[in-house]
Structure formats: structure tokens, C-alpha cells
VOMI-302957 format. One line per 5 residues: number of its first residue (from 1); for each residue x, y, z of C-alpha. Coordinates in pm, 1 decimal. Example, Ala and Ser with C-alpha at 12.3 -4.5 7.8 and 13.67 -1.06 7.14 Angstrom:
BEGIN
1> 1230.0,-450.0,780.0 | 1367.0,-106.0,714.0
END
This chain:
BEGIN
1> 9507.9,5977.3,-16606.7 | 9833.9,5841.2,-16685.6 | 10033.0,5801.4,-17041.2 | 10182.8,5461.7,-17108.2 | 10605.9,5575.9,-17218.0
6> 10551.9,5249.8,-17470.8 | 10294.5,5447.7,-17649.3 | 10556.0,5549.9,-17962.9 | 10587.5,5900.7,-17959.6 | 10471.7,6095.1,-18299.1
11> 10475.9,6450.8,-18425.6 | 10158.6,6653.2,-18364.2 | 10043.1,6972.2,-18359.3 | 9777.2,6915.8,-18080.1 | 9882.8,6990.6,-17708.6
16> 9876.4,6681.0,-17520.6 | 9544.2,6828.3,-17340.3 | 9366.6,6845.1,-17640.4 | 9553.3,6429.6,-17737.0 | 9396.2,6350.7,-17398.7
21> 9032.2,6503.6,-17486.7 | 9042.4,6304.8,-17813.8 | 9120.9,5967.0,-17627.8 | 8846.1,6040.3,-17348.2 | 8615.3,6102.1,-17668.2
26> 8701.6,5772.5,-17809.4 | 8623.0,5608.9,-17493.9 | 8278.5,5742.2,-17436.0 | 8210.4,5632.9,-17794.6 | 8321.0,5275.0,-17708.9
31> 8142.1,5264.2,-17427.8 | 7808.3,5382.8,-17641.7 | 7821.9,5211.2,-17938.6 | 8114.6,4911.1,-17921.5 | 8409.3,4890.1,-18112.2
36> 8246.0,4735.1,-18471.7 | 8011.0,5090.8,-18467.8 | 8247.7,5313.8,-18382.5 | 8383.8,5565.3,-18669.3 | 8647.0,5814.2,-18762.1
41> 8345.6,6014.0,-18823.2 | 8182.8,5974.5,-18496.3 | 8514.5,6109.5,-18317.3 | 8560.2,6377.4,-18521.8 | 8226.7,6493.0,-18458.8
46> 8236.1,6423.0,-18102.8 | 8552.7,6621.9,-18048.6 | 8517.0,6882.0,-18314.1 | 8810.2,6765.7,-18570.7 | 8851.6,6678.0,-18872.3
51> 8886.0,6377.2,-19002.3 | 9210.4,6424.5,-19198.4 | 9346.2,6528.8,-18893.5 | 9294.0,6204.7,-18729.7 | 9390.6,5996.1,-19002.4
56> 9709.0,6172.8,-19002.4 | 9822.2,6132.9,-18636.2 | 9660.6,5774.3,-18627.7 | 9644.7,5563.0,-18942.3 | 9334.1,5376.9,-18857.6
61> 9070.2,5294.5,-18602.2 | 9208.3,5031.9,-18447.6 | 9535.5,5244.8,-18384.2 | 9326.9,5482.9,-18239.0 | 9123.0,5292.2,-17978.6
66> 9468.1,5114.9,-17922.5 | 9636.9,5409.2,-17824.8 | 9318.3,5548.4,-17657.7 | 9300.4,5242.3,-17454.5 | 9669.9,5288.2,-17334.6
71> 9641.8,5642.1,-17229.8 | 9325.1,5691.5,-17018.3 | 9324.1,5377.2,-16804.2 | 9347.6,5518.6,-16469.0 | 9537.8,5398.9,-16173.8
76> 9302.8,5234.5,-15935.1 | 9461.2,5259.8,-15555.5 | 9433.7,4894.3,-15444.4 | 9142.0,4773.6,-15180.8 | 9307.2,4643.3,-14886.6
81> 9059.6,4651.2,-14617.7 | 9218.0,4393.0,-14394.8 | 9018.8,4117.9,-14444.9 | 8890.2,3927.1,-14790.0 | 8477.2,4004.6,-14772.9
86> 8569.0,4320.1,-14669.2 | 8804.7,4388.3,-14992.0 | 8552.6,4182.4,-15224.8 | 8252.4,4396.0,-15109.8 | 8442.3,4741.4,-15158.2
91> 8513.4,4595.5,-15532.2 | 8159.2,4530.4,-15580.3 | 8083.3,4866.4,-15463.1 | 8236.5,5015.8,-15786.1 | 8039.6,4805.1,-16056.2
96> 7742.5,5018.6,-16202.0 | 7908.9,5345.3,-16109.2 | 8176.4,5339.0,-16379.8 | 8435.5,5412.5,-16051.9 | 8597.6,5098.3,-16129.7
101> 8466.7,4846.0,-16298.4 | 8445.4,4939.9,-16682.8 | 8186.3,4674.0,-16769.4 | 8084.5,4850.7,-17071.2 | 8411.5,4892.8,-17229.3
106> 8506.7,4538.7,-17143.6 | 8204.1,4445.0,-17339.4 | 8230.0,4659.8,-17620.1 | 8560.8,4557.3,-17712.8 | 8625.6,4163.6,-17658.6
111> 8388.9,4099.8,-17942.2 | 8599.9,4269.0,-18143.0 | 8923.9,4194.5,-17933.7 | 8891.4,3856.2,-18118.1 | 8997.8,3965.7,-18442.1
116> 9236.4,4242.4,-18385.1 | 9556.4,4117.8,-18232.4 | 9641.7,4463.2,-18136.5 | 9324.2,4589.6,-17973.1 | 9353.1,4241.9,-17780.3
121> 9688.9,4294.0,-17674.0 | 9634.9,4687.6,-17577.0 | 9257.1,4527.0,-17379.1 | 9471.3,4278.3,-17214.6 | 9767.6,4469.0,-17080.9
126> 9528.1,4782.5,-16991.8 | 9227.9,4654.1,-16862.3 | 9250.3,4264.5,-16779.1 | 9585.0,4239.8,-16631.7 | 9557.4,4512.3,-16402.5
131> 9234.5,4350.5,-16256.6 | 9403.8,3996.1,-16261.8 | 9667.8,4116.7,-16054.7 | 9426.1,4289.1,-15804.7 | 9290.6,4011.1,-15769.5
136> 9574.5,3752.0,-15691.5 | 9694.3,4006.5,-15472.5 | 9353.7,4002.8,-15282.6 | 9393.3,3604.0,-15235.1 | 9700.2,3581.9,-15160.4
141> 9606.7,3875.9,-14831.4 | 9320.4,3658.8,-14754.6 | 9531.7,3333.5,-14750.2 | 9855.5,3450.0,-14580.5 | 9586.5,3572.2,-14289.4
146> 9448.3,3221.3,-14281.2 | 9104.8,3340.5,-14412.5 | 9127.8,3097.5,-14721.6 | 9286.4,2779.3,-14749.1 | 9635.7,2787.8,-14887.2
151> 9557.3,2528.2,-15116.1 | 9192.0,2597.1,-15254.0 | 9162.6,2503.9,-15615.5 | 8833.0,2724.1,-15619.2 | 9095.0,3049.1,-15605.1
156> 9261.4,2979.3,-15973.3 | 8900.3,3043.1,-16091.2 | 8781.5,3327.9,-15905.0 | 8867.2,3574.5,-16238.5 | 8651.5,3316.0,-16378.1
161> 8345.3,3398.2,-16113.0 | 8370.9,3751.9,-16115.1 | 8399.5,3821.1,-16481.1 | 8076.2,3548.9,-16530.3 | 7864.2,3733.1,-16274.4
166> 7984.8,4066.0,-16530.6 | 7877.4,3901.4,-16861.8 | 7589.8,3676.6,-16728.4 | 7400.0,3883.1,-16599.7 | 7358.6,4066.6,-16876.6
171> 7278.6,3771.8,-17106.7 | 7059.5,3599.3,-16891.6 | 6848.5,3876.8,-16742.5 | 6884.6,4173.9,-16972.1 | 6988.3,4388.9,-16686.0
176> 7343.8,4537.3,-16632.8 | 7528.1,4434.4,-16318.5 | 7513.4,4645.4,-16003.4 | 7643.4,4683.9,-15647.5 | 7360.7,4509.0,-15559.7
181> 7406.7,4221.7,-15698.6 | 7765.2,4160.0,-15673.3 | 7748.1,4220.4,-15326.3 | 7528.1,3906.5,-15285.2 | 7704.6,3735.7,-15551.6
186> 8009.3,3751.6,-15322.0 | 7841.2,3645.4,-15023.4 | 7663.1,3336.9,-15196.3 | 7909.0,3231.0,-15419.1 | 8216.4,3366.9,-15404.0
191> 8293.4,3358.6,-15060.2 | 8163.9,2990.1,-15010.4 | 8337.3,2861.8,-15295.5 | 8700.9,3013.3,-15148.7 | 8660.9,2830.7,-14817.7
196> 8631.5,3177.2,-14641.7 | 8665.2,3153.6,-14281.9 | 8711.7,3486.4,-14021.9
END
């Protein structure tokens, strides 16, 4: 796990073992219930505080799951495979196993990411960015080894595919997304569509 230095630093009496428990906590509870259902009350029973004590080392929810959100994203080692099917099908082989792919927490919070400029901010620069810039680097592999065109308009909007394939599924089927089916989502969609060549 790794602690973000711009998280402002604050006087506490907990060791930062038991600040780190208390942000995992909040993070299984987002991933349960969402961000709207989540409570003081529901962390402090989850981690065996009191509430008082988390109102007085975070003033409110949102700074909470904002801080949260900034210290427990972990450092994914970036897929480089040597070709672009090859790096796209060891992505998909993290969604449904909570390895990599937080779909849960993604989903939880950009309902509520809407409203809270800070939670969208913390959701962007924690969890979107880092993806978006896994991605670019993926394409940018792929089209420096002549796999994709240089020029394919279809790779601006490949966030656009993978993310839909995330949220679609669940909205059109009622069924969370898997290896399974990202792994011939790639093959069918997202391959064809960047002009993938060996």
C-alpha cells in the first residue's frame, strides 16, 4: 500500500497501522454498500472505534473516503507482455478477482463523484488516471511495434470501450463483468476496432 505525501498531515493518536486498518475498512464498506449508504457509524463499527474519534481526525465522510481513497490505492506493476492482445488479455485477467480492476469501487463512487468535487478529484487522480495512463502507454507499445496504426482514431476511445464493457454489462445483463468476458470482448471488439495486426 502506499501513502500519497499530499495527503496533509494531522495529529493523531493512532499508529499509522491502525490509520491504514481504518482506510482498508472504509474501502470494503464502499465496495458493499456505495458511497450515499455508507456511515460514520458503519466504520466505527466495522473497525471497532468510536465515532468521536473519527469525527475528530476527519471532519466528515467525504474527508474520510477522500483520504481513504488516497492511501490504499496500490501500485499496479505495468503489463508489458510484448505484444498488444497479449497485454489486453493479461488486463482482462484481473477483472472479477478484485487483483486489479476495482469495478465495484468505481461504481460505488461516480454516482456520488458527481456531486462532491473532492471525492471526484481524489476518484480521478487515484483510480482513473492511473488506468488512463496504463492504457496510453499500452497503445503507444502496440503502435511503435507496428501492431496498430499510428494514426487510428479508434485508439482515443479505447478508455471509452473498456470502461463500457465495465458498466454495461452490468446494466444490461445484471451480471458483473468477468475474465471471461473481457477476454472475448477484447478479441471481438477491441482488437478489431484498433486495426490490430501481428
Amino acid at each position: 500500500m502506499t501513502t500519497d505525501a499530499s495527503v496533509p498531515a494531522r495529529r493523531t493518536r493512532l499508529t499509522p497501522e491502525r490509520e491504514q486498518e481504518l482506510y482498508e475498512a472504509v474501502i470494503e464498506l464502499l465496495r458493499e454498500v456505495g458511497y450515499e449508504a455508507l456511515t460514520m457509524d458503519a466504520v466505527a463499527s466495522r473497525t471497532r472505534s468510536s465515532k468521536a474519534t473519527l469525527y475528530r481526525q476527519w471532519k466528515s465522510k467525504p474527508e474520510l473516503v477522500v483520504t481513504a481513497l488516497r492511501c490504499t490505492k496500490p501500485a499496479h506493476a505495468p503489463v508489458d507482455t510484448g505484444s498488444l492482445d497479449g497485454d489486453l488479455h493479461a488486463m482482462a485477467a484481473g477483472f472479477g478477482d478484485g487483483s486489479e480492476v476495482d469495478t465495484s469501487l468505481i461504481r460505488g463512487l461516480s454516482h456520488a463523484s458527481a456531486t462532491s468535487p473532492d471525492l471526484a478529484e481524489a476518484m480521478r487522480e487515484h483510480l482513473i488516471d492511473p488506468e488512463l495512463a496504463g492504457l496510453r502507454q499500452l497503445l503507444t507499445r502496440a503502435a511503435d511495434r507496428g501492431e496498430i496504426p499510428q494514426d487510428n482514431p479508434a485508439a482515443d476511445f479505447m478508455p471509452h470501450m473498456m470502461l463500457g464493457a465495465v458498466i454495461t454489462r452490468r446494466l444490461l445483463e445484471d451480471v458483473e463483468v468477468d475474465a471471461a468476458f473481457m477476454h472475448r470482448y477484447i478479441d471481438a471488439v477491441v482488437l478489431p476496432a484498433l486495426g490490430f495486426r501481428r
